[in-house]
N, C-alpha and C positions, 0 to 999 in steps of 0.2 A: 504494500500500500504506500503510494505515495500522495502526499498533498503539495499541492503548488509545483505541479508536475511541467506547468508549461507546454511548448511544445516538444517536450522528450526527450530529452536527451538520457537523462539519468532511467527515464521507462525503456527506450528501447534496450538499453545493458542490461536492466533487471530482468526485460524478459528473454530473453536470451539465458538466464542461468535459472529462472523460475519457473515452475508449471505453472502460474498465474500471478497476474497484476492489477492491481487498482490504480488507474489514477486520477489523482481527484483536483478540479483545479477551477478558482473562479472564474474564470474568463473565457466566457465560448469561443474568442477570436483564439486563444491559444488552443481550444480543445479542440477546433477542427484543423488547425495547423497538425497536432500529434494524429489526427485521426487521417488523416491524408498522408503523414510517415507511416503510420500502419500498415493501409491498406499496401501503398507501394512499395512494400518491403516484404509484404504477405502476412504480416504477424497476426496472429489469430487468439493468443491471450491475455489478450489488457482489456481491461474490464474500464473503459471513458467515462467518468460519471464529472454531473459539473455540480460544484456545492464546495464552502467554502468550510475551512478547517472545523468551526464551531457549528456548522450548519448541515456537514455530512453524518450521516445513518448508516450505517453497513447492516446489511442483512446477510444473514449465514455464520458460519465460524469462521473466527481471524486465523492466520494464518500461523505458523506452530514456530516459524523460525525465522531468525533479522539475518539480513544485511548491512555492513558497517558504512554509515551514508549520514549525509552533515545535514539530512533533513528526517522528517519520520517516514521510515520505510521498514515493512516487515517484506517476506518472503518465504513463499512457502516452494517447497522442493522437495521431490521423491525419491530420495539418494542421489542426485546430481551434484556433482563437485562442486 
C-alpha cells in the first residue's frame, strides 16, 4: 500500500516484487498518469484507488509484510525475494 503514490514511480518497483499493490493518491491528474504506466507496461496488480491518507478505507486484509520505503508502504509477497 502506498499513499501519495503519484504517478509511480515507487508503485511500479513494488509491483514488480509484490503479488499486489494499492495505490492511493489524491489527485486524479496523477492517478490517471500511473494508470496509463500501467496499462503500457501490462501490469495487472495495482489496485488505483483515489482518497487521501485520512480519507482512505481498505476493504479486505492488509497485507502481512513491508517494504523499507521513506513513505507508508506494506507489501504482501508469496515467497518472492
Amino acid at each position: 500500500m502506498e499513499f501519495g503514490c503519484g504517478t509511480g514511480q515507487f508503485t511500479l518497483e513494488a509491483a514488480a516484487v509484490c503479488d499486489a499493490v494499492v495505490a492511493v493518491d489524491v489527485s486524479p491528474v496523477m492517478l490517471r498518469g500511473l494508470t496509463a504506466k500501467l496499462s503500457e507496461r501490462g501490469v495487472t496488480n495495482v489496485d488505483v484507488e483515489q482518497a487521501g491518507f485520512l480519507t482512505y478505507e481498505h476493504d479486505g486484509a492488509l497485507p502481512t509484510s513491508s517494504i523499507p520505503a521513506s513513505r507508508s508502504t506494506t507489501c504482501q509477497t508469496s515467497g518472492r525475494p
